[in-house]
N, C-alpha and C positions, 0 to 999 in steps of 0.2 A: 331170356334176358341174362345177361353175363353182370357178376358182380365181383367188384376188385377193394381191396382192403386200404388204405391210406392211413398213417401214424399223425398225428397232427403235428404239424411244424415241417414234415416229409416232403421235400418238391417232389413233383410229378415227373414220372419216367417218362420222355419223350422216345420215342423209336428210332434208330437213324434211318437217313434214305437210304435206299437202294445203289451201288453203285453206278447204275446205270440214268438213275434219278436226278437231273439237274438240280443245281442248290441255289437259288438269288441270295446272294448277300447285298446287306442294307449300305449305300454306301456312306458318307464323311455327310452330315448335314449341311446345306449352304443356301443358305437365304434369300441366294438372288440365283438359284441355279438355273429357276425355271427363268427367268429373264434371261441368262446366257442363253438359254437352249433357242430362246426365242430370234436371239441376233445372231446365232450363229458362234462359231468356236473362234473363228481370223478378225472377229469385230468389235474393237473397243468399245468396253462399256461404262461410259460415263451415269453416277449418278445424275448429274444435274439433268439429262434424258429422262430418268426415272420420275423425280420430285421436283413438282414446281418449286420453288425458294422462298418465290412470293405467296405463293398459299400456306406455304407450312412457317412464315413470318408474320403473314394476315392472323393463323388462328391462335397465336402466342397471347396470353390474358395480360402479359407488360408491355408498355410503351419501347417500340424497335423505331428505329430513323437511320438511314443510312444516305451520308452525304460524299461528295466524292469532290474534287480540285483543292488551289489550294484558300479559296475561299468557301468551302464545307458548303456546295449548293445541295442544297434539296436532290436526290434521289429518290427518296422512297419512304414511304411514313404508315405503319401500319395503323389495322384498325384502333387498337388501345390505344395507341399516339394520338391519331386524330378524336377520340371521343374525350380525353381527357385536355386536350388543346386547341381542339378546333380545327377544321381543315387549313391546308396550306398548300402554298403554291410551288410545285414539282421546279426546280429549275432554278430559283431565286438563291440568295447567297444566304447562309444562315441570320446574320446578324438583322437581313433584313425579314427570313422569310420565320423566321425560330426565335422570335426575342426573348422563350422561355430557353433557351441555351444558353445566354446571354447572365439571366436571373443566377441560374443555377450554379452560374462560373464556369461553364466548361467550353467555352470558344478558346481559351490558353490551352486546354488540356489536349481537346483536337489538333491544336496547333504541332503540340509533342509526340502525338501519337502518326502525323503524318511525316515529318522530319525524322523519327527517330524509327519508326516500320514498329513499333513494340506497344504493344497494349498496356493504358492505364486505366485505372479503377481511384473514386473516390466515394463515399460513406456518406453515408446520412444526408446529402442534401435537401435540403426544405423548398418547398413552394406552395404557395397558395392556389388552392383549386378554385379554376371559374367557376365549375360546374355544379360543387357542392354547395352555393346559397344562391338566394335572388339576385336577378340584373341590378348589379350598382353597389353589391354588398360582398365583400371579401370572403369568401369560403373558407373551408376549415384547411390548414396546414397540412398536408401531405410530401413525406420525407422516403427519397429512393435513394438508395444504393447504382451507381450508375460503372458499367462498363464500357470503354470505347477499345474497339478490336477495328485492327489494320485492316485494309482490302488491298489484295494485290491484284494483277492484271494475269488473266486464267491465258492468254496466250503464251503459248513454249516459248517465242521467239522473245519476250518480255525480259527473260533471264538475264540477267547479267555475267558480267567473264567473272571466274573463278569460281563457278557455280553457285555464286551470291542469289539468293532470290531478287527478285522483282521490288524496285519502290512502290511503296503503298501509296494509291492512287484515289483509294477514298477510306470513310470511318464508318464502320456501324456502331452507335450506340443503343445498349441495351440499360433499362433501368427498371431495378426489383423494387416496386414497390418494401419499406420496411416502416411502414407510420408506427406501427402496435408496436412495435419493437425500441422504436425512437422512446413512445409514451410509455411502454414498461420500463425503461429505464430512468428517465424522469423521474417519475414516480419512484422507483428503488433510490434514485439520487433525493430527491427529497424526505425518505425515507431515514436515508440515511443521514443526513443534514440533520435534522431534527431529533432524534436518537444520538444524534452527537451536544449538541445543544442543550439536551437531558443532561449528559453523561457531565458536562463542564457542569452547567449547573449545581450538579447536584457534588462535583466536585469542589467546585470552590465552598459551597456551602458547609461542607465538613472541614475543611479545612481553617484554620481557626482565623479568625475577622481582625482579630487586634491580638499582638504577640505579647505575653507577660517581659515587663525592662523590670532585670532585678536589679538590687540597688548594686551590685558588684561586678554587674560585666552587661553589655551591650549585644543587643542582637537584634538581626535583620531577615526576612527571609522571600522569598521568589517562588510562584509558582508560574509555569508558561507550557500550555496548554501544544499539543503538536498541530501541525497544519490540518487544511482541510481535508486532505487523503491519512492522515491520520487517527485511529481510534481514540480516545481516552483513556490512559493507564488508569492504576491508582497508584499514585504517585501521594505521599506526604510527608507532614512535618508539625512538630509543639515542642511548645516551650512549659513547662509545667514547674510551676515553684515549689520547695519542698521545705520540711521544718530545716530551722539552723541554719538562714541564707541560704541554703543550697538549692539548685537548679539545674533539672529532670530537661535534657535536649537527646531530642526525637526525630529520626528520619528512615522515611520506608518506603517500600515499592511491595507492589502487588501486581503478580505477575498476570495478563491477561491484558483486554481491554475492554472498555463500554462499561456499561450501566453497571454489569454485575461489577467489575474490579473495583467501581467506586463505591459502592455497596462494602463489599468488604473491606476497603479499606476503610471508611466512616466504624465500623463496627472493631476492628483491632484499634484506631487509634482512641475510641471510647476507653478501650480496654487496658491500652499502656495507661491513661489516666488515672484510672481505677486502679493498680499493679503500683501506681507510682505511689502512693498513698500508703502502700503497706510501711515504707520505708527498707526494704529489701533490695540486697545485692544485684549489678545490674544483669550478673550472670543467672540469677534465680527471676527475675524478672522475666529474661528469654525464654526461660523453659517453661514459666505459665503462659506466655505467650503463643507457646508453638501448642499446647496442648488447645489453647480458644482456635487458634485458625486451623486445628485440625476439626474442631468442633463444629466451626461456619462454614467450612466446605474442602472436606477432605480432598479434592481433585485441584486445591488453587493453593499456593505456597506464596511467600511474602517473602523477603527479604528486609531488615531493620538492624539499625545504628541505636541505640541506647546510653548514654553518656548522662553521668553525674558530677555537676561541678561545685566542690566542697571549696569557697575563698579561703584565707591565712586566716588565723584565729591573733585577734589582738596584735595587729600590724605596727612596727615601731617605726612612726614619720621618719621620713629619711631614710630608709632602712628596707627595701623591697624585699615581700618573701613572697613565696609561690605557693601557689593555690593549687588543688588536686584535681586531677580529672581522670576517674573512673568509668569506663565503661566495658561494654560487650557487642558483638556484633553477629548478626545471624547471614550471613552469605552474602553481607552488603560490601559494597567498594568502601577501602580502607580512610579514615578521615585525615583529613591535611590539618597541617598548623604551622603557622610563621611566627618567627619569636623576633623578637624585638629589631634581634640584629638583620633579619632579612632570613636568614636560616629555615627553609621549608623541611618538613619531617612528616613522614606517610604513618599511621597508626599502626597498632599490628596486625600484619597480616592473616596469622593464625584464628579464622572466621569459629565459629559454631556451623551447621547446618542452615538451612532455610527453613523459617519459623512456617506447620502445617508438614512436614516431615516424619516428626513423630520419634524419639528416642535417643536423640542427641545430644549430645551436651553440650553449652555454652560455658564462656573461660571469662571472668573480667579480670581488664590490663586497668593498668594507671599511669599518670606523666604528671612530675610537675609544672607547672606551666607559671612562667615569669608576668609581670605585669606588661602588659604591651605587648601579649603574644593573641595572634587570632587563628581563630581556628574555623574549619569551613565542612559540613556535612554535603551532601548531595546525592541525586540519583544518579542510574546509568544515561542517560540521557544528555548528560551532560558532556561526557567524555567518551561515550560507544558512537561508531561509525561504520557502516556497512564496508566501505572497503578500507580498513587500515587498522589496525593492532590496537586493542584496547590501551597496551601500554605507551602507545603514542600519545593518545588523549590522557593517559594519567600525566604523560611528561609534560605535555604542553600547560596542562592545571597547575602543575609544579611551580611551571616557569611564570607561569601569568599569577598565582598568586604570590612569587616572593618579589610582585614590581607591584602588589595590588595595593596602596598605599590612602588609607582615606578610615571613613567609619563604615561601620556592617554594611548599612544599604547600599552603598560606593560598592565595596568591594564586592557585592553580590551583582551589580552593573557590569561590571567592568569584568568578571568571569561569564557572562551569557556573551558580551559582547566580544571579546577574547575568542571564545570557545566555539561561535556562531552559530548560537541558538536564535533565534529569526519567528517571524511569528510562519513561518511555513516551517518548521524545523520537524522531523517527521518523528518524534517522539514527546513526550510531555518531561519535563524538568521540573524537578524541585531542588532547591539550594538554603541551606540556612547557616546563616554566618553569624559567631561569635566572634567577642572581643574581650580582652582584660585593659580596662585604662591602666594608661602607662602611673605610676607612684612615685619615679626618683630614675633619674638619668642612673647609668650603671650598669642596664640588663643589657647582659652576655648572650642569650637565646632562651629554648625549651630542656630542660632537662628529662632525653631521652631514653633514662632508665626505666624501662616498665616494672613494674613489681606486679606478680599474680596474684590474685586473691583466689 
């Protein structure tokens, strides 16, 4: 006995042949070689010789029909056809022999696909099965996915000049069952209906029920929810009275949507409440802010408007003086204000960070503000547009509110309606508008010196 060594992983030494030793090599794999060999090398070989049509359409588990003129007569109806519709009579025109083609809507679609040689497809159609309840009782809804493919005529001479194929001379349609597919969707759609539902809910409920009217200035405010392909932001807004007339106005977004974004926003705007109370600058306000919603969920950031409005102390009749208005802003769009004379004026631009950030600093500005001057906070929602420049929707806000002429709740109307906020509008809006009543004919505008604190 002969014994040889082998390294593991070492292929094995083959020997070569002899030269005198013929070699067969393997040739090109070909699937149907042996069926050539069978007809011969000069003898065209037609699959449809090979494979019935009709049997390998018979063992198909979806509903196949293939009708041909130009009244779609019965052809050919496989087995799944007939068990799921009952036999039918080979030769008859569809509408009479197929009244579920009829059900389904697809005698137009046939019509396109013989006219035009090109296959259509449509989704989801619904029908009621016979088969699935007792004689006389409507069966449960079963929904296919249906394809109808052209037939041309397999004769050469059929061709047309300029090498055009053939007119399609009849239709097979094929239909994939998709029922689970139809009712897992439902289901995710009702799913999500409902979870949206929550999300308003529990949005409007944080959001405050009756707004504080301080005895010095007028306010209004709007919230409108985005459509039904829409999620639920957290979008908000408060009015909060402070000692010394003065009055804490609040507006903010939470970036996100659903459940949680209203969640968190229920929980910051708790929290400017509590903030406001210290009586503390509005820029020190933002920075305990941004430290709470870094608190409640370090991965979600907020953006808020903060504004403190201080009236004239000891007002001489006749004699209009201007009241202050102090705030800060954390990454929010900048506030408007219209003064008496029509004159629109954008806040300052120069933002803080977005509150949940973490290490930033916020700035409070001031403006005097005339009596008869209103001023208007808002979300992104109001003025962002998927295809057009934010700074269009600032312009157009401009424009709509120095013709916005009425009291807060007016002028909060008449900017959704402007702006075409719509109850299908694909984001959620908040808007809160103040006002200073007017004291004495005279007022010139807003006096647009900021001073920093």
């Amino acid at each position: 006995m002969r014994w040889s060594a082998r390294l593991t992983g070492a292929p094995w030494r083959v020997a070569a042949p002899a030269p005198d030793d013929p070699v067969a090599l393997p040739g090109p794999r070909d699937p149907l070689g042996s069926a050539v060999g069978l007809l011969g090398p000069d003898q065209l070989l037609d699959l449809h010789e090979l494979y019935d049509l009709r049997d390998v359409l018979g063992r198909l588990p979806a509903p196949v029909v293939v009708t041909y003129g130009s009244r779609h007569r019965l052809g050919y109806a496989n087995d799944a056809y007939r068990e799921l519709f009952g036999s039918r009579t080979p030769g008859q025109p569809a509408e009479e022999a197929m009244p579920e083609l009829a059900e389904l809507g697809l005698l137009p679609l046939l019509d396109q696909v013989l006219r035009s040689g090109r296959g259509r497809s449509v989704k989801a159609r619904s029908i009621a099965d016979p088969a699935a309840g007792p004689p006389g009782v409507i069966g449960r809804t079963r929904c296919f996915n249906v394809s109808c493919v052209p037939l041309r005529s397999t004769e050469r001479t059929a061709a047309t000049r300029d090498g055009q194929p053939p007119p399609a001379v009849g239709v097979l349609i094929y239909a994939a069952e998709v029922t689970d597919q139809v009712a897992v969707a439902a289901r995710l759609r009702e799913s999500e209906r409902r979870q949206r539902e929550a999300a308003v809910t529990l949005q409007r409920s944080l959001l405050p029920q009756k707004l504080e009217q301080p005895a010095e200035l007028r306010v209004a405010a709007t919230y409108q929810p985005g459509g039904a392909d829409a999620a639920v932001g957290g979008d908000w807004y408060d009015v909060i009275p402070l000692t010394g007339d003065r009055t804490a106005l609040v507006i903010g977004d939470v970036m996100g949507r659903g459940l949680r974004a209203a969640a968190v926003m229920g929980q910051l705007r708790t929290a400017v409440r509590a903030y406001a109370r210290l009586d503390l600058p509005p820029h020190q306000v933002m920075g305990l802010l941004d430290g709470i919603a870094m608190e409640i969920d370090a991965n979600q950031i907020a953006t808020c408007v903060y504004a403190v409005y201080d009236p004239p102390r000891d007002p001489v009749p006749g004699h209009p003086q201007a009241g202050m208005l102090t705030y800060a802003s954390a990454g929010h769009l900048p506030l408007m204000l219209r003064g008496p004379d029509g004159t629109v004026l954008q806040g300052e631009q120069q933002n803080g960070p977005p509150l949940g950030t973490g290490g930033g600093s916020h700035s409070s500005h001031s403006l005097r503000l005339l009596p008869g001057t209103t001023g208007v906070l808002y979300t992104d929602g109001l003025v962002e547009r998927r295809d057009q420049d934010i700074d269009e929707g600032l312009g157009l806000l401009a424009r709509t509110l120095a013709g916005a002429i009425g009291s807060p709740d007016v002028v909060c109307a008449r900017l959704l309606r402007a702006m075409g906020v719509t109850a299908e509008h694909d984001d959620d809006v908040a808007v809160l508008a103040f006002q200073l009543p007017h004291q004495a004919a005279g007022a010139t505008g807003v006096d647009s010196s900021p001073t920093e604190v």
